[in-house]
N, C-alpha and C positions, 0 to 999 in steps of 0.2 A: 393696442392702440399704436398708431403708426407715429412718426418722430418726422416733424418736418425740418430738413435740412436749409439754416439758413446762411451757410455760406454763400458770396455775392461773388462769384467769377464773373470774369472779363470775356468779351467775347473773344474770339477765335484769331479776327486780323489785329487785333489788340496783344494779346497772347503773341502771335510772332514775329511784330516787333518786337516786344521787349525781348524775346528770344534770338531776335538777331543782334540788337543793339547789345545784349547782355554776351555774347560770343566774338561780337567787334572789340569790344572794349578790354575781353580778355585774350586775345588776341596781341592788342597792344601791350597790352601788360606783359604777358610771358615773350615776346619781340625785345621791349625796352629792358627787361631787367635778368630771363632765364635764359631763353635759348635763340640764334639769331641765322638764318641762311646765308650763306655768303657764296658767288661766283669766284673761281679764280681765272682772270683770264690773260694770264700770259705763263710762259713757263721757266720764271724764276725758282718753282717750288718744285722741279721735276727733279728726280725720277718718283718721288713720294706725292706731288699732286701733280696732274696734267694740265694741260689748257683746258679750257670750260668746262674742269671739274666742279660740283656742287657740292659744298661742306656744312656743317649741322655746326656752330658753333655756340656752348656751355657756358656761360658768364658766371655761376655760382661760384668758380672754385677760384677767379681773382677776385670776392668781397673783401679775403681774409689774408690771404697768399700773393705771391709774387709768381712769374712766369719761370720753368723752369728749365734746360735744357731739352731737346728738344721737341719743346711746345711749338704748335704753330701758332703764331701772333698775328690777330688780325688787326688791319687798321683803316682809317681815311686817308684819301687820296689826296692829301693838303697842297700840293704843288699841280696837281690837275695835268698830270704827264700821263694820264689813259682816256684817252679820248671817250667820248659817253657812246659811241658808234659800239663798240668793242665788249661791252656790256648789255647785252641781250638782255633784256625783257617780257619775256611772253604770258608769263600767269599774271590776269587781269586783277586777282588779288594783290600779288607781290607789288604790282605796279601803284595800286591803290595803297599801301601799307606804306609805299617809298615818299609817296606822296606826305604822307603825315610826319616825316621825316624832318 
């Protein structure tokens, strides 16, 4: 005798929404708390970063620790001496992530 299956799934365009909304969200999460992109564009940090190098920057290891010789420290631009020209933006994602900023 056969077993009828009564689990109740969602349809399809149901299904990826939540599939997208559940990858936005974690997105934001690993942005705000694990790992963050960062542009460098000028070349204060040369010979070791060039202008419009791209770096991957690791938030985990100051939860607990201080910064250590030489780490590279990244920051906000509180005095707004880099004009927002000079900061390229082309992934329509990134643009949209800055946005929630």
């Amino acid at each position: 005798m056969a077993q009828v299956d009564n689990k109740r799934s969602i349809p399809v365009w149901q299904e990826s929404i939540l599939l997208i909304v559940t990858a936005m969200v974690m997105a934001i999460v690993v942005k705000a708390f694990f790992l963050q992109a960062f542009y460098i564009p000028s070349g204060s940090m040369e010979p070791g970063l060039l202008i419009n190098d791209k770096i991957l920057v690791q938030k985990v290891s100051y939860w607990v620790g201080q910064p250590h010789r030489g780490d590279v420290v990244v920051f906000d631009d509180p005095g707004g001496w880099l004009p927002a020209t000079e900061q390229p933006v082309t992934n329509p994602v990134q643009r949209a992530l800055e946005i929630s900023e």
